[in-house]
MARTOR-995214 format. One line per field, with one value per atom (N, C-alpha, C, O, CB): x, y, z; atom name; residue number from 1; residue in one letter. Coordinates in steps of 0.001 Angstrom, whole numbers, plus 500000, padded with zeros to 6 digits. Glycine has a CB too. Layout:
BEGIN
east = (X, ...)
north = (Y, ...)
up = (Z, ...)
atom = (CA, ...)
nr = (NUM, ...)
rest = (A, ...)
//
This chain:
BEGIN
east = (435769, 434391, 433499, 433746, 434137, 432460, 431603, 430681, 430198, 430879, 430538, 429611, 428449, 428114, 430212, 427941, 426245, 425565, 425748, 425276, 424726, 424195, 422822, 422461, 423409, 422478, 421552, 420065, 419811, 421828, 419171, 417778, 416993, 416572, 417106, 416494, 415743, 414135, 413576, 415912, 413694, 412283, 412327, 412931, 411285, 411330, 410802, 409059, 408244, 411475, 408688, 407333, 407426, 408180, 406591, 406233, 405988, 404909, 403830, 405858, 404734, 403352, 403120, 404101, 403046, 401987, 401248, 400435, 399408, 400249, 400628, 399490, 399040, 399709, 399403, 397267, 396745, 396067, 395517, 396150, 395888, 394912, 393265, 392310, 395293, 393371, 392088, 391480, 390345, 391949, 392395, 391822, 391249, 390340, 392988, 392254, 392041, 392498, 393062, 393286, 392026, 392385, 393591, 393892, 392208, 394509, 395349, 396402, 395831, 394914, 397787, 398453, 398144, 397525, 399463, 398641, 398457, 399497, 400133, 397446, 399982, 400386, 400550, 399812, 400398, 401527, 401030, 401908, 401560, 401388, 403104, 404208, 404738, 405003, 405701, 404823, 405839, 406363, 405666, 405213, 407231, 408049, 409689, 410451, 407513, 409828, 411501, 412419, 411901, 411587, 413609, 414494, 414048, 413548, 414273, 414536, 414102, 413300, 413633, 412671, 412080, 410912, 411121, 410742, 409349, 411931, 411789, 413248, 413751, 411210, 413919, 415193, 414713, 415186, 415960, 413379, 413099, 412046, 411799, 412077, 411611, 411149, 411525, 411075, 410321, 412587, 413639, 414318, 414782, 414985, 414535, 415115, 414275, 414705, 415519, 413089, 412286, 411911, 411761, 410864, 411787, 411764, 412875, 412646, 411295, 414301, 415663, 415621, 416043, 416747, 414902, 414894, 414018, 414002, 414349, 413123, 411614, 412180, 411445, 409627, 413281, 413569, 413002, 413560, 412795, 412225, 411494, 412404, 413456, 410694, 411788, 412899, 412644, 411517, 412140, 413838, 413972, 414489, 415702, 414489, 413291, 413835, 414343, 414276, 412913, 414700, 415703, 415319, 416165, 417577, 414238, 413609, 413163, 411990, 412457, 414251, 413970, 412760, 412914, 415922, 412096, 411189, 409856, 408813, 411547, 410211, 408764, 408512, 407892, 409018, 408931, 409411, 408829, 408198, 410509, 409086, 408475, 406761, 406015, 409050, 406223, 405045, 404729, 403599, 404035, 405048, 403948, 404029, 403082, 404089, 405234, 405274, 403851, 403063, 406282, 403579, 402143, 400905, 399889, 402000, 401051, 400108, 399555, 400283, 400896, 398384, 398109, 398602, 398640, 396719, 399061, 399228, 397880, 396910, 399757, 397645, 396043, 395580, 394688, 394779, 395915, 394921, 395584, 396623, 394882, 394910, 395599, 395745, 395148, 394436, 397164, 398251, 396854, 395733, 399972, 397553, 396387, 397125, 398261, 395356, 395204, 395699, 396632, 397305, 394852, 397118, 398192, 399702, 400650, 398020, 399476, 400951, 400934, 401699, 401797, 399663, 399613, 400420, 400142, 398381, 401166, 401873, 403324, 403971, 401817, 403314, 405071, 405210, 406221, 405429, 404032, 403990, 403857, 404231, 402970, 403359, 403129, 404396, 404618, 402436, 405677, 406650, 407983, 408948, 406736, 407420, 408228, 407640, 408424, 407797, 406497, 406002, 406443, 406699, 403984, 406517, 406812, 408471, 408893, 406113, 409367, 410927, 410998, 412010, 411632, 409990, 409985, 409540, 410084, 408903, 408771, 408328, 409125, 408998, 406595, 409940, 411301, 412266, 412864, 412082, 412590, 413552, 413310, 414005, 413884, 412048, 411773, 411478, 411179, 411154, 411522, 411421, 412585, 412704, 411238, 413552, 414980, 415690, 416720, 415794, 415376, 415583, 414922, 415643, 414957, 413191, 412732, 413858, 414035, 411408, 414215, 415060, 416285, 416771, 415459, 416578, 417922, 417720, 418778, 418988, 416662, 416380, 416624, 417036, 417079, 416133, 416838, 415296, 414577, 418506, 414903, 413658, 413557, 414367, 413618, 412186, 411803, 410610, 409662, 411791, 410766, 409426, 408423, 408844, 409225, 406950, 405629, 405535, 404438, 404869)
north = (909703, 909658, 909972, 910890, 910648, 909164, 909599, 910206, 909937, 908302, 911570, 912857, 912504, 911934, 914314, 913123, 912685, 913583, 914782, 912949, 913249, 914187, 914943, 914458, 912882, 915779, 916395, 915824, 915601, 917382, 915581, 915129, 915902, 916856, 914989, 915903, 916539, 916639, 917517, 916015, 915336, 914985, 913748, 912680, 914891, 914354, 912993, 912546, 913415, 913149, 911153, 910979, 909886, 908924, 910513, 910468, 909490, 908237, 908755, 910165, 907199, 906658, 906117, 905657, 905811, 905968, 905230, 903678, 903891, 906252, 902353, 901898, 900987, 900059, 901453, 901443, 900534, 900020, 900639, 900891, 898611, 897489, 898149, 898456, 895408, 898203, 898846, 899692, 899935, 898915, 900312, 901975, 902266, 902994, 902980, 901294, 902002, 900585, 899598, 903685, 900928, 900288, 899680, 898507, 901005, 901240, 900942, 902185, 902782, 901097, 902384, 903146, 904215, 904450, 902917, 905116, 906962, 907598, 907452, 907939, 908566, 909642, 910570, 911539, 909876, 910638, 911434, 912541, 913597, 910548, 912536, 913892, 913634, 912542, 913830, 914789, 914918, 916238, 917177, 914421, 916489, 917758, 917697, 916998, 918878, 918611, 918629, 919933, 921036, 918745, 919708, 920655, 920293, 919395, 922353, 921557, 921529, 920181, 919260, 923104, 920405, 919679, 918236, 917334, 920283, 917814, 916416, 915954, 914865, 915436, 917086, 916837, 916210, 915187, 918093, 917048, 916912, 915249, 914550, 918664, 914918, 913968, 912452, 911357, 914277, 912930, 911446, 911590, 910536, 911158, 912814, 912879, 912524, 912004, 914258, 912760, 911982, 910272, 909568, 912883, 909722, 908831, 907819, 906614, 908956, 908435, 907914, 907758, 906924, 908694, 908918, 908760, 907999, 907697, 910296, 907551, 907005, 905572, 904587, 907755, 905480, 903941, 903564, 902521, 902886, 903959, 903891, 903498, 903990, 905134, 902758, 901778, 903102, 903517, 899549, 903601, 904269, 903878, 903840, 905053, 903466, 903251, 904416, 905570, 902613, 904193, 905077, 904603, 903849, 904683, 904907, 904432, 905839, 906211, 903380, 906616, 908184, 907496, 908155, 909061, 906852, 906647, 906513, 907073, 905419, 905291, 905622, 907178, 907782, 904980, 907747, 908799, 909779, 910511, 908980, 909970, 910611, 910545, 911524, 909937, 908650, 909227, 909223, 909710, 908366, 908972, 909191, 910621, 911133, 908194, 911331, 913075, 913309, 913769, 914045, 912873, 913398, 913100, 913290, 913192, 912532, 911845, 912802, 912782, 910668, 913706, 914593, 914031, 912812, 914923, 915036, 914582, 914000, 914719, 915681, 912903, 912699, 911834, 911102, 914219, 911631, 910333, 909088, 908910, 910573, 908232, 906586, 906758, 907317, 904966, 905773, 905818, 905385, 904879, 904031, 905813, 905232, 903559, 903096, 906489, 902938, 901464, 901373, 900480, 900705, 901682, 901998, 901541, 900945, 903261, 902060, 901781, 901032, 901225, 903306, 899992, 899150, 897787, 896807, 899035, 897729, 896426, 897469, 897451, 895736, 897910, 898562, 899065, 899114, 900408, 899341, 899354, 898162, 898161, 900102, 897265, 895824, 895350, 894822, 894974, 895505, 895074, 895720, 895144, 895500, 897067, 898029, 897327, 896756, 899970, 897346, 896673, 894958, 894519, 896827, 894238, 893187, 892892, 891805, 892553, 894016, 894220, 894722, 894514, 895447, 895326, 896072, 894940, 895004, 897456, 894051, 893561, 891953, 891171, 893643, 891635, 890434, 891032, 890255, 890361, 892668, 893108, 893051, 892262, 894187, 894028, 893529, 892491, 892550, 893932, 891292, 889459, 889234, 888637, 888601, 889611, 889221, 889957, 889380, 889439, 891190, 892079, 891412, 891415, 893412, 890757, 889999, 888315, 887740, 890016, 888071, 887121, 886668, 885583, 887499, 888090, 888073, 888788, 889155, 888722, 889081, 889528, 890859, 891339, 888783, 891466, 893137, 893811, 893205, 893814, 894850, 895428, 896450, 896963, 896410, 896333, 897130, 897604, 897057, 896436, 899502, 900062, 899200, 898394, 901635, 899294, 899343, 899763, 899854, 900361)
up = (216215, 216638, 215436, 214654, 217805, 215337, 213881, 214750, 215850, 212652, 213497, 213711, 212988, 211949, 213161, 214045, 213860, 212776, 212986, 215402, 211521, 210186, 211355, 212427, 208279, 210925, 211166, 210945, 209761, 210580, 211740, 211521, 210737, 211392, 212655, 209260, 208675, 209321, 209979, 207442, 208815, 209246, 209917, 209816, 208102, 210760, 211524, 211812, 212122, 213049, 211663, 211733, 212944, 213090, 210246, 213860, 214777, 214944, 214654, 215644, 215186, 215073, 216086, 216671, 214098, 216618, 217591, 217266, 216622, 218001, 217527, 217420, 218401, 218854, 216344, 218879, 219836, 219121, 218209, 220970, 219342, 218534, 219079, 218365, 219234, 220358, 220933, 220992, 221403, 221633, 220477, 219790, 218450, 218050, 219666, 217788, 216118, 215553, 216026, 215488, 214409, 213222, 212824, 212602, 212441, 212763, 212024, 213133, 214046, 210214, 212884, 213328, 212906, 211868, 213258, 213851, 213374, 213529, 214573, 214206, 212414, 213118, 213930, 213752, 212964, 215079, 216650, 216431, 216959, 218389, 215685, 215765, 214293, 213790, 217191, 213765, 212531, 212136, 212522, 211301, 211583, 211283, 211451, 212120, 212262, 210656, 210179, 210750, 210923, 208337, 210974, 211943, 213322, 214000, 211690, 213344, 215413, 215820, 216565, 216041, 215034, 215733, 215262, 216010, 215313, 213590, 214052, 214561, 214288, 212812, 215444, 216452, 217499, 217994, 216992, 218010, 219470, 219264, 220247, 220222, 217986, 218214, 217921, 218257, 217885, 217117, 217465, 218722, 219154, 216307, 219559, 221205, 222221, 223250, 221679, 222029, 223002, 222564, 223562, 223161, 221551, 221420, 221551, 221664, 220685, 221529, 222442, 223662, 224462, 222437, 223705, 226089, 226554, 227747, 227269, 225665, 226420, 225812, 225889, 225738, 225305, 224893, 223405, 223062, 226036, 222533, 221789, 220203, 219795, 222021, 219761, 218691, 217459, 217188, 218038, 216854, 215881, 214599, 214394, 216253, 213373, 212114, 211303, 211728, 211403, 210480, 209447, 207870, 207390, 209791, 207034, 206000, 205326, 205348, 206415, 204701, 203869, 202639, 201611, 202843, 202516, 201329, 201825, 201487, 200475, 203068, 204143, 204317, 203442, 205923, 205303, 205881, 205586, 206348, 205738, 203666, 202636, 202758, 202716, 201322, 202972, 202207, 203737, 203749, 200836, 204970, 206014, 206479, 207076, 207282, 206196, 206329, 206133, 206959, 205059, 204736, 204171, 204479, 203811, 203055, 205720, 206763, 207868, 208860, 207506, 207995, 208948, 210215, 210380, 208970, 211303, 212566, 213075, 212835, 213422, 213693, 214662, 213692, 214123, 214983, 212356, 211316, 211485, 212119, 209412, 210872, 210673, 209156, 208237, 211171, 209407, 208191, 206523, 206565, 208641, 205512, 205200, 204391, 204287, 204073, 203808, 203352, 202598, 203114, 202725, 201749, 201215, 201800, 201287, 201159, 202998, 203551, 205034, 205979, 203709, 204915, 205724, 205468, 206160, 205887, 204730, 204359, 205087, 206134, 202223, 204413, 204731, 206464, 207165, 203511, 206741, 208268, 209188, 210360, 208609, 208632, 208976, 209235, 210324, 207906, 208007, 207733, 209158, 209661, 206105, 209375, 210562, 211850, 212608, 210541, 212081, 213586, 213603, 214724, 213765, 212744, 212967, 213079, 213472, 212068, 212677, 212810, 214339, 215008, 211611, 214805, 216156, 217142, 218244, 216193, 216979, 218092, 218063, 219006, 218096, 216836, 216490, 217420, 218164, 214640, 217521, 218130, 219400, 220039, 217760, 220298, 221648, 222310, 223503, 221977, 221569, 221441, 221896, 222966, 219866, 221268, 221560, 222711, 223061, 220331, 223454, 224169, 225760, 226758, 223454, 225815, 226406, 226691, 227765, 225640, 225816, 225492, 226389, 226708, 224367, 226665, 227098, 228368, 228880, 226099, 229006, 230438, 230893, 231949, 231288, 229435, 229694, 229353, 228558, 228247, 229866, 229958, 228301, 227529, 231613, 228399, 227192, 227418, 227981, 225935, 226578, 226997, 226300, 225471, 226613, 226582, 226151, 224540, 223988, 227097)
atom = (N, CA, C, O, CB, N, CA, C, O, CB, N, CA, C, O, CB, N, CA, C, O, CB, N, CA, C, O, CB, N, CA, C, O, CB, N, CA, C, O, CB, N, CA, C, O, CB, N, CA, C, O, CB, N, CA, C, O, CB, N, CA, C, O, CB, N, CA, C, O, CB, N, CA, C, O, CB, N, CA, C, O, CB, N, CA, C, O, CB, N, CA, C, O, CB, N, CA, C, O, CB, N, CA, C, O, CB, N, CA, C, O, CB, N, CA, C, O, CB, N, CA, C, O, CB, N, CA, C, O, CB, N, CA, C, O, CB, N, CA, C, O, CB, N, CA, C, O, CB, N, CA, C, O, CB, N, CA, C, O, CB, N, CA, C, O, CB, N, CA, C, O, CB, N, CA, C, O, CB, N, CA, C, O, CB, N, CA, C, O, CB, N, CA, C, O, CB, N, CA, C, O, CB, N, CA, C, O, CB, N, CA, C, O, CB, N, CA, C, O, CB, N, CA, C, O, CB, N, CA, C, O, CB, N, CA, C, O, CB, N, CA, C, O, CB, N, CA, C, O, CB, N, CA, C, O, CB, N, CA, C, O, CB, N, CA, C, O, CB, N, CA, C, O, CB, N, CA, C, O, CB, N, CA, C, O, CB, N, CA, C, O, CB, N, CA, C, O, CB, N, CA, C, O, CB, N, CA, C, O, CB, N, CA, C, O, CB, N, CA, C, O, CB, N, CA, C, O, CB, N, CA, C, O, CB, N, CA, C, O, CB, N, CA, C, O, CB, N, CA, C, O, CB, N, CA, C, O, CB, N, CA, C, O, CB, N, CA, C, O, CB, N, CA, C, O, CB, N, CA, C, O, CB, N, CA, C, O, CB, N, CA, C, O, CB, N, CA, C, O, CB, N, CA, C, O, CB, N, CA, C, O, CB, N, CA, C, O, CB, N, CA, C, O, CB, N, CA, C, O, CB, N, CA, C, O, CB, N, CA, C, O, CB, N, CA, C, O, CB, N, CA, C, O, CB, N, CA, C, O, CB, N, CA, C, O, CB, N, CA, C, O, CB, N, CA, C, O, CB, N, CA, C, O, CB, N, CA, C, O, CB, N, CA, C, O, CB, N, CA, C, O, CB, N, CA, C, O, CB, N, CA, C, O, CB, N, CA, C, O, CB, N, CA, C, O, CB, N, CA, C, O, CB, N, CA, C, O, CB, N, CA, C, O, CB, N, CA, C, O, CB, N, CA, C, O, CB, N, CA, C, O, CB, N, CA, C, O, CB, N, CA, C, O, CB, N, CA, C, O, CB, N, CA, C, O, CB)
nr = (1, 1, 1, 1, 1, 2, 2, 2, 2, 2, 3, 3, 3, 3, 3, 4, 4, 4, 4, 4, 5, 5, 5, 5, 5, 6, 6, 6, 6, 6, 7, 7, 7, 7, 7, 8, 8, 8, 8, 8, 9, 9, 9, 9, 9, 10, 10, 10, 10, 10, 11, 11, 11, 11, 11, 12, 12, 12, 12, 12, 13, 13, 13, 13, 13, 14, 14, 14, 14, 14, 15, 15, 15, 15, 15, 16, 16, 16, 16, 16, 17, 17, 17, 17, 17, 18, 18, 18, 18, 18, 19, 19, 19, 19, 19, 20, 20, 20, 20, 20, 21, 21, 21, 21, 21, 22, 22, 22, 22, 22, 23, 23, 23, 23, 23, 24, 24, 24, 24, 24, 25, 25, 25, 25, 25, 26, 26, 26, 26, 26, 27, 27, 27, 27, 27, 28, 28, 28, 28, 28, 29, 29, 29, 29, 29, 30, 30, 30, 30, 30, 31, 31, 31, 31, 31, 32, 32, 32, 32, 32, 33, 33, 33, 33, 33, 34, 34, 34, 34, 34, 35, 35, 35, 35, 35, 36, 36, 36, 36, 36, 37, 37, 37, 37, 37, 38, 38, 38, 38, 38, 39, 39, 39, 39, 39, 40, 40, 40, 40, 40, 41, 41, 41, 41, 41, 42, 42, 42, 42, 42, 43, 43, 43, 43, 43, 44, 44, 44, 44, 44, 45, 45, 45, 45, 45, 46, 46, 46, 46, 46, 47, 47, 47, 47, 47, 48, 48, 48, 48, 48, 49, 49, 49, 49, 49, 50, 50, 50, 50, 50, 51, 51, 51, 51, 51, 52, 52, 52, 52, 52, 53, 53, 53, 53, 53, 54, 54, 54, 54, 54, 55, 55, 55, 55, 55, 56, 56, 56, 56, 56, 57, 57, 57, 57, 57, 58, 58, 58, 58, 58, 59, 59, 59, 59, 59, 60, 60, 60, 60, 60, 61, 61, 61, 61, 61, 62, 62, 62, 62, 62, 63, 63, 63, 63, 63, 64, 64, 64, 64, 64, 65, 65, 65, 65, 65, 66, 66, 66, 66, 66, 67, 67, 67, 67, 67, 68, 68, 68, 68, 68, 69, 69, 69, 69, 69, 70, 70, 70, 70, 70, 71, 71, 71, 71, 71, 72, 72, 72, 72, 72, 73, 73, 73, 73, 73, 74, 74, 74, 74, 74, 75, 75, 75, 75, 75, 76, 76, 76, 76, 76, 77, 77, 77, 77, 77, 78, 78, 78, 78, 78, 79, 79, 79, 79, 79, 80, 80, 80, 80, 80, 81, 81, 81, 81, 81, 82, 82, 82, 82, 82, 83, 83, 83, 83, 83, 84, 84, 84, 84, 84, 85, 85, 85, 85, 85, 86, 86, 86, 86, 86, 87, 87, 87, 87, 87, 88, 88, 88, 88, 88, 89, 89, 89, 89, 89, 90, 90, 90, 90, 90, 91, 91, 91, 91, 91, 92, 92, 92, 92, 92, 93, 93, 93, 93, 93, 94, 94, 94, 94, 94, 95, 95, 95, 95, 95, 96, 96, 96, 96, 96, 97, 97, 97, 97, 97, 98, 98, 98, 98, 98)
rest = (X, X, X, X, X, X, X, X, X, X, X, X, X, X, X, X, X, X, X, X, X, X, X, X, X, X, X, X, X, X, X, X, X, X, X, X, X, X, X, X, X, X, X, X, X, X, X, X, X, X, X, X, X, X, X, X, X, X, X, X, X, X, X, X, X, X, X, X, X, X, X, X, X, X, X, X, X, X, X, X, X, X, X, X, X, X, X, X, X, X, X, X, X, X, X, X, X, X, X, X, X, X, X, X, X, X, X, X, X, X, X, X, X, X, X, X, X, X, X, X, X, X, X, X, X, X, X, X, X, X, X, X, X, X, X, X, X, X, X, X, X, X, X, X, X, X, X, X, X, X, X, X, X, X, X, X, X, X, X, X, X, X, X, X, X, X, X, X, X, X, X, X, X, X, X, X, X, X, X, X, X, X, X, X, X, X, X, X, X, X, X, X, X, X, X, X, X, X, X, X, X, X, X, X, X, X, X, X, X, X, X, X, X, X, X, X, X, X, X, X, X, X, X, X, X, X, X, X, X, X, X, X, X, X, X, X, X, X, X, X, X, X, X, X, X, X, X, X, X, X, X, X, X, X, X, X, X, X, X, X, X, X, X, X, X, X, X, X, X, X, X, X, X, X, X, X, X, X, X, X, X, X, X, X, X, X, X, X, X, X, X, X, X, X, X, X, X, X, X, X, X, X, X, X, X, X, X, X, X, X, X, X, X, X, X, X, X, X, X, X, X, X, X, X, X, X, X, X, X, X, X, X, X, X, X, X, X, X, X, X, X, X, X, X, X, X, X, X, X, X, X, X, X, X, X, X, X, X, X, X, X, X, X, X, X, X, X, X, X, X, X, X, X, X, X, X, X, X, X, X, X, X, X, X, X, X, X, X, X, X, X, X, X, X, X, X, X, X, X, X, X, X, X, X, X, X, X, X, X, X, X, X, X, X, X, X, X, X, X, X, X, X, X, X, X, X, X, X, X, X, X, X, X, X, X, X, X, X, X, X, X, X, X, X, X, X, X, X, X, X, X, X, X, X, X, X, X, X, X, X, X, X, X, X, X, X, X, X, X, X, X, X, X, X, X, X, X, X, X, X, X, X, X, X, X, X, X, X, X, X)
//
């Protein structure tokens, strides 16, 4: 059975077109807290990337702001891998969160 590494950090983002601009940071932090927030984002179904370089610079992203311009291409690049993936999930007649 492969053992699972320990979650250092984790960053969460939100984005509504109707809200904002651009995506924001809603949760971030390391240990415990970014345990519990890659665990709720497993249970609620929620697609989890794995990118330690992203990771890095959106840590440095206050909780509650939008990402800044800077890393609107590389986020562009994550939402459009996310919504190819729930395309194909739609695809095949199997449900996907919001």
């Amino acid at each position: 059975m492969k053992e699972e590494k320990p979650i250092e950090k984790a960053v969460a983002l939100v984005y509504n077109r109707e809200k904002s601009s651009a995506p924001t940071v809603v949760a971030s932090g390391r240990g415990a807290i970014a345990a519990k927030i890659v665990e709720t984002a497993r249970e609620s179904g929620v697609h989890i990337m794995e990118d330690p370089d992203l990771l890095e610079l959106l840590a440095r992203v206050p909780v509650g702001a939008e990402i800044p311009v800077e890393l609107y291409r590389a986020i562009a690049e994550v939402l459009a891998f996310v919504y190819r993936l729930n395309g194909r999930y739609k695809e095949r007649g199997q449900a996907t969160s919001p």
